[in-house]
Backbone bond lengths (Angstrom), bond angles and torsions (degrees), N, CA, C in turn:
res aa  C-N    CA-C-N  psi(-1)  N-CA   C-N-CA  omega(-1)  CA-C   N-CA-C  phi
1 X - - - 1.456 - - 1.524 108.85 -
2 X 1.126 130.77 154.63 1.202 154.40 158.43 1.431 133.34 -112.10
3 X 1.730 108.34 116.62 1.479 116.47 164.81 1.385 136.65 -82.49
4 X 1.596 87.27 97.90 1.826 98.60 -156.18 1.657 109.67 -58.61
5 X 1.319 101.10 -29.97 1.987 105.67 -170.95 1.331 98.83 -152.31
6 X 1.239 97.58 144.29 1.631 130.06 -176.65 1.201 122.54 -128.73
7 X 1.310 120.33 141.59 1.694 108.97 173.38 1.361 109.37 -121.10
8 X 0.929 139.27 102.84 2.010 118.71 175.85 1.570 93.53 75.81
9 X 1.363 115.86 61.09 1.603 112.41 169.99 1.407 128.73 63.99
10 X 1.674 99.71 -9.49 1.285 109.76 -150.85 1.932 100.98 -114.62
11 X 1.252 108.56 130.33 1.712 115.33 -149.99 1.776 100.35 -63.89
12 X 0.683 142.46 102.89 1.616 139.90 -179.55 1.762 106.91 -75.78
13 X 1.057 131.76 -62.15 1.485 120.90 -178.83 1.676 99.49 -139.02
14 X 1.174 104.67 151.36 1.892 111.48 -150.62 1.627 93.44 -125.49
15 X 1.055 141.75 140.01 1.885 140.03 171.36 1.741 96.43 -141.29
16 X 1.536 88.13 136.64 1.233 102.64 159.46 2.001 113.25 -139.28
17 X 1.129 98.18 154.86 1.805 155.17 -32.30 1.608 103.83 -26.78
18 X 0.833 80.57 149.25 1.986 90.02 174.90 1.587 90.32 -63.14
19 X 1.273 103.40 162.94 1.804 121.70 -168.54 1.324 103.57 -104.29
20 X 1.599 121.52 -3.20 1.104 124.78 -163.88 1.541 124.94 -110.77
21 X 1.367 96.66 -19.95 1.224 102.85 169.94 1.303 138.69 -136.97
22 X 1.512 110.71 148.21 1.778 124.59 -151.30 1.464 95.81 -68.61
23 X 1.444 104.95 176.38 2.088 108.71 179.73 1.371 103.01 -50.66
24 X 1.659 97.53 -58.12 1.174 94.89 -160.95 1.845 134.83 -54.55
25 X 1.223 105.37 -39.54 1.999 121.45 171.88 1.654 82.01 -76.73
26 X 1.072 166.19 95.13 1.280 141.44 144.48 2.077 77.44 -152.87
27 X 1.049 105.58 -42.22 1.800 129.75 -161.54 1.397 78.54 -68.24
28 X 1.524 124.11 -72.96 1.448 136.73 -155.52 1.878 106.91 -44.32
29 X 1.404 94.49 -62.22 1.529 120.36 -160.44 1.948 86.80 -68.60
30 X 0.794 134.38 -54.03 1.590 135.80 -177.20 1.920 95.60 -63.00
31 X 1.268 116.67 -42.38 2.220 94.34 162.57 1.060 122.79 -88.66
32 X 1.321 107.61 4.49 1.889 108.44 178.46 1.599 95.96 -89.99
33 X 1.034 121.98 -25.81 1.725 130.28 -162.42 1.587 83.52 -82.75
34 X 1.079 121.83 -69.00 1.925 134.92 -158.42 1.537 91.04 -42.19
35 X 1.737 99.38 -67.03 1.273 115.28 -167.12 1.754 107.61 -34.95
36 X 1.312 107.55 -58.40 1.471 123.55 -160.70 1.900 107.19 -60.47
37 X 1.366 106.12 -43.93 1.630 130.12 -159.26 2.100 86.71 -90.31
38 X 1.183 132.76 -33.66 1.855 126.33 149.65 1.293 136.95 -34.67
39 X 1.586 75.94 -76.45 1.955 106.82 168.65 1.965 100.00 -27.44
40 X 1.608 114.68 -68.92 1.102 105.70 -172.49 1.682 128.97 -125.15
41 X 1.508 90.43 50.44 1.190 115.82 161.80 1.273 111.18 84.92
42 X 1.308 130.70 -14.54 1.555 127.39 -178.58 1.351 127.25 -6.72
43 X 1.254 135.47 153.14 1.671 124.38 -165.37 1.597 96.86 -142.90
44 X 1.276 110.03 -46.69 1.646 110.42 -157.12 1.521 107.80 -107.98
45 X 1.444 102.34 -146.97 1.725 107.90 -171.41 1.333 81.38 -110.21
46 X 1.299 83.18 164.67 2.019 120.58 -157.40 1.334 113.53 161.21
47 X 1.262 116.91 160.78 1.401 147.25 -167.42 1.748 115.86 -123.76
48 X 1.280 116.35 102.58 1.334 129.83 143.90 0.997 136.44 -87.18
49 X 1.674 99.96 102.68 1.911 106.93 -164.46 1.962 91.98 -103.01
50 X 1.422 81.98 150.43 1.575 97.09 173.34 1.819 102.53 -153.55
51 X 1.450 114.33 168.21 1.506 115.36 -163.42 1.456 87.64 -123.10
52 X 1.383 91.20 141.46 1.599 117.09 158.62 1.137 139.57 -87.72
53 X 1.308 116.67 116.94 1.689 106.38 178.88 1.940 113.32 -99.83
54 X 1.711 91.48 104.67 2.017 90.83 -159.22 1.512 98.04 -71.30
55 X 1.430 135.63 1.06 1.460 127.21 163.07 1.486 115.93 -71.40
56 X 1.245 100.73 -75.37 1.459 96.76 163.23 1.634 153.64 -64.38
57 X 1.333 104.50 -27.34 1.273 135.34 -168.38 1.484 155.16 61.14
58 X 1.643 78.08 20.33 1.577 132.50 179.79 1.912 94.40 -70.80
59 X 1.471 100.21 106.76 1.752 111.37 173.38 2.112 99.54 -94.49
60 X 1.439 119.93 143.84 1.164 141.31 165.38 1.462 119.67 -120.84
61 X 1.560 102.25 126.88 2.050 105.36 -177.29 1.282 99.58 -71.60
62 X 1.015 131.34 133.49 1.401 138.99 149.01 1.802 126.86 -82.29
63 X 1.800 101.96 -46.68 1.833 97.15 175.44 1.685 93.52 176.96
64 X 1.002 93.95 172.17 1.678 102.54 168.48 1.361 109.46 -139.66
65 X 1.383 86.28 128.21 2.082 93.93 178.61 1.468 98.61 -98.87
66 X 1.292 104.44 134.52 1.538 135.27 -159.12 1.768 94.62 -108.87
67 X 1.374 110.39 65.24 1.289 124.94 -166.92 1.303 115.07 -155.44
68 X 1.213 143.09 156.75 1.966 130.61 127.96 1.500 107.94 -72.20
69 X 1.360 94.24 146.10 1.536 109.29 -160.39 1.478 100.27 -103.40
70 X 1.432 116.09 153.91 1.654 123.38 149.63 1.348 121.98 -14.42
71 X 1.830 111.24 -63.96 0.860 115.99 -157.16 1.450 113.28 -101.18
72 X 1.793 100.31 17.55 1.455 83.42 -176.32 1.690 129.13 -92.77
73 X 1.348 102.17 33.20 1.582 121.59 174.34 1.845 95.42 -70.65
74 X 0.809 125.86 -57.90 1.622 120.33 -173.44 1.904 109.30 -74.64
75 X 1.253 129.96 -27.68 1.662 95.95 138.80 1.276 151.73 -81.54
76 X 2.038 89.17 -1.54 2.147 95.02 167.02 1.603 106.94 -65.85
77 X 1.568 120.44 -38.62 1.315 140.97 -159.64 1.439 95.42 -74.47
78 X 1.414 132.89 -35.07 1.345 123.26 -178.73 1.504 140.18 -79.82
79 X 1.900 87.85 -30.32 1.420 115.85 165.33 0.940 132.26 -108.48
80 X 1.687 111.93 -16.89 1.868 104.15 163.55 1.645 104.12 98.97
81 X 1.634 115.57 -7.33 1.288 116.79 171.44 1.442 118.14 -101.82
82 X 1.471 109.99 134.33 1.793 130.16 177.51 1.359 100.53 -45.27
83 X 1.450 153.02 90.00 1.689 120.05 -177.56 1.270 95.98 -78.18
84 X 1.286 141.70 -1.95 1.705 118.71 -175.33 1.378 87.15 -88.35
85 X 1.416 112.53 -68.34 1.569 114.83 -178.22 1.234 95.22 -14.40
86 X 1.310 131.58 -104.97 1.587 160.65 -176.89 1.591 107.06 5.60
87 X 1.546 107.41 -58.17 1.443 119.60 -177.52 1.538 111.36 -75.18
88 X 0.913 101.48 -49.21 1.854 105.37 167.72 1.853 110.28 -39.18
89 X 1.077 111.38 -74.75 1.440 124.45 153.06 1.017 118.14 -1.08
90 X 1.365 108.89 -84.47 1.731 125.69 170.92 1.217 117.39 -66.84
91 X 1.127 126.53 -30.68 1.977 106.29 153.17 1.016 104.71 -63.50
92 X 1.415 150.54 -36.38 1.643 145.19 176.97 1.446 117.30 -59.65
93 X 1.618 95.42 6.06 2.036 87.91 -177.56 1.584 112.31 92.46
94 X 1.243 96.54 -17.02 2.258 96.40 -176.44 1.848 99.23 -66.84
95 X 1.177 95.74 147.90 1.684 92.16 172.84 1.301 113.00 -119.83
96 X 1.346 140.41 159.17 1.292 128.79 -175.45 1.428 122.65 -76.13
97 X 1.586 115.66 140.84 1.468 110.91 -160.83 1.322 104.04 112.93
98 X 1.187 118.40 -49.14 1.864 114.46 -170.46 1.652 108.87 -91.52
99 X 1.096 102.85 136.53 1.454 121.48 -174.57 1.621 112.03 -31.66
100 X 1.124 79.06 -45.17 2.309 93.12 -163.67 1.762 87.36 -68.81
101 X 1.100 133.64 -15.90 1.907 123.52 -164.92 1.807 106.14 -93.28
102 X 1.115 113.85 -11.07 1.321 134.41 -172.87 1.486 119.44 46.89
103 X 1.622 114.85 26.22 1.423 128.95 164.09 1.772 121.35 -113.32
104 X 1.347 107.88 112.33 1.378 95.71 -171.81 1.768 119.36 -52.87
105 X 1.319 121.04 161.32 1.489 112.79 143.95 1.819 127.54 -2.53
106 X 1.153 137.30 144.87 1.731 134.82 -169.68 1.709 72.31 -73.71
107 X 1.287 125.06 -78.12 1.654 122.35 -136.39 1.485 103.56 -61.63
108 X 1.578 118.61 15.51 1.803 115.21 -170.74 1.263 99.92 -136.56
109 X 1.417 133.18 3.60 1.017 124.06 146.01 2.044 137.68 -61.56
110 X 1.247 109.44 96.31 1.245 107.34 -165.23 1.656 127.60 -103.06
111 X 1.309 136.18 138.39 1.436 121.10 162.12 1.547 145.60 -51.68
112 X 1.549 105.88 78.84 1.527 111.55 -153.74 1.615 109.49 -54.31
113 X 1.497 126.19 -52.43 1.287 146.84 -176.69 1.596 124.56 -131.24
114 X 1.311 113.82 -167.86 1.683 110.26 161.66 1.523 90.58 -124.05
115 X 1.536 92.78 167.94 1.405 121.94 -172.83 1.387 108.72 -159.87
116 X 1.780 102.42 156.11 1.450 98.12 -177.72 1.527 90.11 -162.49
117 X 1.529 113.55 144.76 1.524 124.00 -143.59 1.913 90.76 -131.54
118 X 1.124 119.98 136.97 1.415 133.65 -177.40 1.315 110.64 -131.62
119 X 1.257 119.08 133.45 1.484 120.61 -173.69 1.696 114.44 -105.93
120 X 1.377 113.37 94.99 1.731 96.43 178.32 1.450 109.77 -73.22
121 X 1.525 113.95 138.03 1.033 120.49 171.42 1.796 113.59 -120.14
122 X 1.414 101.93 151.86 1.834 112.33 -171.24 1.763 91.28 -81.12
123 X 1.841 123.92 45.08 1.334 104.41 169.40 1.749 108.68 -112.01
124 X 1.127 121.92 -165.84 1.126 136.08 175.30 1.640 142.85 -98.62
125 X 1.211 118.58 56.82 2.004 102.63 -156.32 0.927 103.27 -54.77
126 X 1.184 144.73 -19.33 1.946 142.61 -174.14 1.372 86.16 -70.75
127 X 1.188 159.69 10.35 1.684 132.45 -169.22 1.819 88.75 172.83
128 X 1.688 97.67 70.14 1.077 86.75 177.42 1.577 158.76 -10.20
129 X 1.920 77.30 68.03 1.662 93.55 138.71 1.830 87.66 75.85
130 X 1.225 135.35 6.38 1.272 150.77 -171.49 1.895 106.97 -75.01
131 X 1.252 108.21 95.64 1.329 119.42 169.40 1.481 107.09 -16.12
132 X 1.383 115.12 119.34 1.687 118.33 162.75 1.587 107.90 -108.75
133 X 1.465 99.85 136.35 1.957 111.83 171.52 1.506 121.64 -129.55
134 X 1.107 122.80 135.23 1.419 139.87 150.33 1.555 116.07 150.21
135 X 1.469 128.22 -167.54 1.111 94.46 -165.16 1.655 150.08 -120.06
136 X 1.245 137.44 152.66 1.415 139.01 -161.01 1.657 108.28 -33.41
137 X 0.808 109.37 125.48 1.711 119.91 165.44 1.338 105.87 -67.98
138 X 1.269 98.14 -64.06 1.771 104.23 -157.55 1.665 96.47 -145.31
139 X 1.160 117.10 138.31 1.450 138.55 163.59 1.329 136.81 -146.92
140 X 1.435 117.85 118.47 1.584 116.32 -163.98 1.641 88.83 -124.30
141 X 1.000 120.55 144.09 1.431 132.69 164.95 1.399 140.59 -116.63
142 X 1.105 133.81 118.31 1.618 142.31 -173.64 1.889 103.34 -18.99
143 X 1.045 103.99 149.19 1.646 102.67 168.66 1.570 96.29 -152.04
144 X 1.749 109.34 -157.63 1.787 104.63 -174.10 1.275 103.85 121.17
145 X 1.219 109.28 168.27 1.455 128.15 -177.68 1.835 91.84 -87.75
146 X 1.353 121.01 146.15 1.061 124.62 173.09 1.678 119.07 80.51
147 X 1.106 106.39 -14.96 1.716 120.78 158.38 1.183 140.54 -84.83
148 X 1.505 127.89 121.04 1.477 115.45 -178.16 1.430 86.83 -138.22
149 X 1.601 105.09 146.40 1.107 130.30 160.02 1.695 119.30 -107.78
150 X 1.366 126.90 152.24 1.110 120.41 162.03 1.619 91.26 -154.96
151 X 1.708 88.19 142.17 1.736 125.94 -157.96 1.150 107.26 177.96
152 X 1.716 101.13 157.26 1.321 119.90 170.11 1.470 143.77 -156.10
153 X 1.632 78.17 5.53 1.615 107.02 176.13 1.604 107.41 -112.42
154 X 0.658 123.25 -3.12 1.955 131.85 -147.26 1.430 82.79 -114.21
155 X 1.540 118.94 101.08 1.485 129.04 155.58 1.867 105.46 -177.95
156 X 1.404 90.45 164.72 2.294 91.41 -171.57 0.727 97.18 -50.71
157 X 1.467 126.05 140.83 1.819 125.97 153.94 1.651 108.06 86.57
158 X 1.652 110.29 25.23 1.185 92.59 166.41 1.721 84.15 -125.89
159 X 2.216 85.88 164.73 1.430 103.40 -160.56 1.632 100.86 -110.64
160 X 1.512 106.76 116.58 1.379 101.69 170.40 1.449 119.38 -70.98
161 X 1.143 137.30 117.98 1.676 135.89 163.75 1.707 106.74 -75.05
162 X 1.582 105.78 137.93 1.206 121.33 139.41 1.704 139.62 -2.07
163 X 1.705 84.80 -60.95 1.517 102.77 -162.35 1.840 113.18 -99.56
164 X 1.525 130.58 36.51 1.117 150.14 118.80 0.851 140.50 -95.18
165 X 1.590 141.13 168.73 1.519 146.25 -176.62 1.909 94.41 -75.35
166 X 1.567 124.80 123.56 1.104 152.31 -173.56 1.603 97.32 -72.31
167 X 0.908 123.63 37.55 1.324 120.31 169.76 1.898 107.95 -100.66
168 X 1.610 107.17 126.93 1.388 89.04 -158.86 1.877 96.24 -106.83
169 X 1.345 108.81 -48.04 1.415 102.67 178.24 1.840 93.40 -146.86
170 X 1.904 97.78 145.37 1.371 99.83 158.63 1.445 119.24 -109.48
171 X 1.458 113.97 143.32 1.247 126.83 -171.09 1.744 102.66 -110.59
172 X 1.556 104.21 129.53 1.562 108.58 175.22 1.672 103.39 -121.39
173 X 1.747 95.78 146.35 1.843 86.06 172.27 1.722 90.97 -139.98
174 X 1.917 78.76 149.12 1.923 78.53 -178.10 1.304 106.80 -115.15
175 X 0.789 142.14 131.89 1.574 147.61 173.86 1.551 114.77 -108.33
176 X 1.322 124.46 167.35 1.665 139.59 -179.37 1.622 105.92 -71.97
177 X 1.601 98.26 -39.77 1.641 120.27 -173.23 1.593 116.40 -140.77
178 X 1.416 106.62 144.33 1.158 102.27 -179.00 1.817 124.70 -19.43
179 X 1.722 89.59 -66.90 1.558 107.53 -165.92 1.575 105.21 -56.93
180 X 1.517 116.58 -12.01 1.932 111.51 176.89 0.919 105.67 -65.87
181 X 1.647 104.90 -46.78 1.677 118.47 -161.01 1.989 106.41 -62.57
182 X 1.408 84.29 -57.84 1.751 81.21 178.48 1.582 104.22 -61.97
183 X 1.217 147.52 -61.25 1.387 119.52 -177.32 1.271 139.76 -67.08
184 X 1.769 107.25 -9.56 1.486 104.29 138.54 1.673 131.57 -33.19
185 X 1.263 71.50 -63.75 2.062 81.84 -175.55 1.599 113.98 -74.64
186 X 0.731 106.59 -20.38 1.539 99.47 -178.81 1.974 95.63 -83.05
187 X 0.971 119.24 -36.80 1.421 135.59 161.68 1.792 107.14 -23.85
188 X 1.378 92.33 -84.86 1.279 113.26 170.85 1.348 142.79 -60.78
189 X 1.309 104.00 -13.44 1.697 104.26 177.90 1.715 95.25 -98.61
190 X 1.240 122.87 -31.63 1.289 129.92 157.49 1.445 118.12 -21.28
191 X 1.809 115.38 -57.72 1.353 136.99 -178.14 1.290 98.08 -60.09
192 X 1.234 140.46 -53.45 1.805 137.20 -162.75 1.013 103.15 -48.04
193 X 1.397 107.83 133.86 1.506 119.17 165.68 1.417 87.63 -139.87
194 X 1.741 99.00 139.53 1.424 123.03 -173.62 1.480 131.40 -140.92
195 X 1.319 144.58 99.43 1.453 132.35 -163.76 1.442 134.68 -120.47
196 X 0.665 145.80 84.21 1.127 144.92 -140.10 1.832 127.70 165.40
197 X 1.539 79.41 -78.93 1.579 105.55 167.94 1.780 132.36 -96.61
198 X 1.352 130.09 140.69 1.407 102.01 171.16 1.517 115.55 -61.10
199 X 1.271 105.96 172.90 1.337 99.71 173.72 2.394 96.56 -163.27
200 X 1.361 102.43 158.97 1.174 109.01 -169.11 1.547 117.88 -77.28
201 X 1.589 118.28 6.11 1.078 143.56 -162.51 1.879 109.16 -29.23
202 X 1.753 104.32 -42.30 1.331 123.77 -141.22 1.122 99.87 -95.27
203 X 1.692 87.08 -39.35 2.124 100.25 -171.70 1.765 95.23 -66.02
204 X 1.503 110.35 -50.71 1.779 91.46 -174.42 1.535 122.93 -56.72
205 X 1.621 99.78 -44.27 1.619 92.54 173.06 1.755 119.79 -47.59
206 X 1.378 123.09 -49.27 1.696 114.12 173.95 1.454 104.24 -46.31
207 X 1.673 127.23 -44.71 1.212 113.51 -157.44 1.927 96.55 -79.25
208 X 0.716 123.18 -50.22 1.608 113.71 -166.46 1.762 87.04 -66.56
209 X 1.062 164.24 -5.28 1.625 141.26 -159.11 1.576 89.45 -115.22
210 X 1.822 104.42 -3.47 1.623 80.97 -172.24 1.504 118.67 -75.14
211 X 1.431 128.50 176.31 1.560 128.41 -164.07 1.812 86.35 -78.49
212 X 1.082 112.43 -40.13 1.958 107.10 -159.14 1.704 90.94 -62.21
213 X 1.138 122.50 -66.98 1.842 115.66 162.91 1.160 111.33 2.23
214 X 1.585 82.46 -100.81 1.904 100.26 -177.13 1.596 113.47 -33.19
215 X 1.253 125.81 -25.03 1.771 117.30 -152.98 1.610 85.33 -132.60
């Protein structure tokens, strides 16, 4: 996957397969990861991020978070695998490959679709981007074929506090082709209606309608 935009370090809209890279570096960077997560025994789910250089095509490791990630709703959406399920599993002793672990074989894992994952957050871009709290009036949320949300604070009458990360719900859309996936989402963030709190609703819509997106 690939984190197309960032704000303050912080991943703003997430796509998978990355857009950036050919079979071949995509093949490479997926045995450099295996290779790396062997070498010292690795067991569970985690993330090996490394940077791309799209001039050259020279990839660099950066770290592996020894976690499930935020964003990893757009590689369940691509491959069709549970990763919480999956890890649960494998603390239960299932190993990958066997039916009961609910991850196929490495060489049968395949790229079903694209997807691309948006994070609403309870902040502000009118007033830089400044955390807003207390609580929702009214909230309706996108739905559809090709939409998933996951949340648990994001409904009327609930009270955002201060004292967590302002992330209120993430929205994933999967499409056949890129351009489904992006007009899913642009679809859907469209649908939010929200009252109460600010929220980044507006700022994501400019970023997915922009031409560099789309192309």
């Amino acid at each position: 996957r690939d984190c197309s935009v960032q704000r303050r370090n912080q991943k703003v809209v997430e796509r998978a397969p990355a857009p950036y890279l050919d079979e071949a570096t995509r093949t490479e960077l997926c045995e450099t990861a295996l290779k790396l997560c062997r070498k010292v025994g690795y067991t569970h789910a985690g993330t090996v991020e490394f940077l791309l250089n799209v001039e050259t095509g020279c990839y660099y490791f950066i770290e592996v978070n020894p976690r499930i990630q935020v964003e990893h709703t757009v590689t369940e959406e691509v491959t069709g695998i549970d990763i919480v399920k999956a890890q649960i599993r494998i603390s239960q002793d299932a190993r990958i490959g066997e039916e009961n672990s609910g991850l196929p074989a490495q060489h049968e894992v395949k790229l079903l679709a694209h997807a691309l994952q948006c994070r609403i957050t309870t902040e502000d871009p009118e007033n830089n981007f400044t955390p807003d709290y207390g609580p929702i009036t009214a909230y309706r949320s996108a739905a559809g074929f090709g939409v998933r949300l996951d949340g648990g604070t994001a409904y009327s009458g609930a009270i955002i506090t201060p004292f967590f990360d302002s992330l209120l719900v993430k929205v994933t859309t999967r499409g056949q082709t890129p351009t489904e996936a992006i007009g899913r989402m642009d679809r859907a963030l469209r649908e939010f209606r929200t009252r109460g709190v600010a929220t980044n609703l507006h700022f994501l819509e400019n970023v997915i309608r922009h031409p560099l997106i789309r192309s």
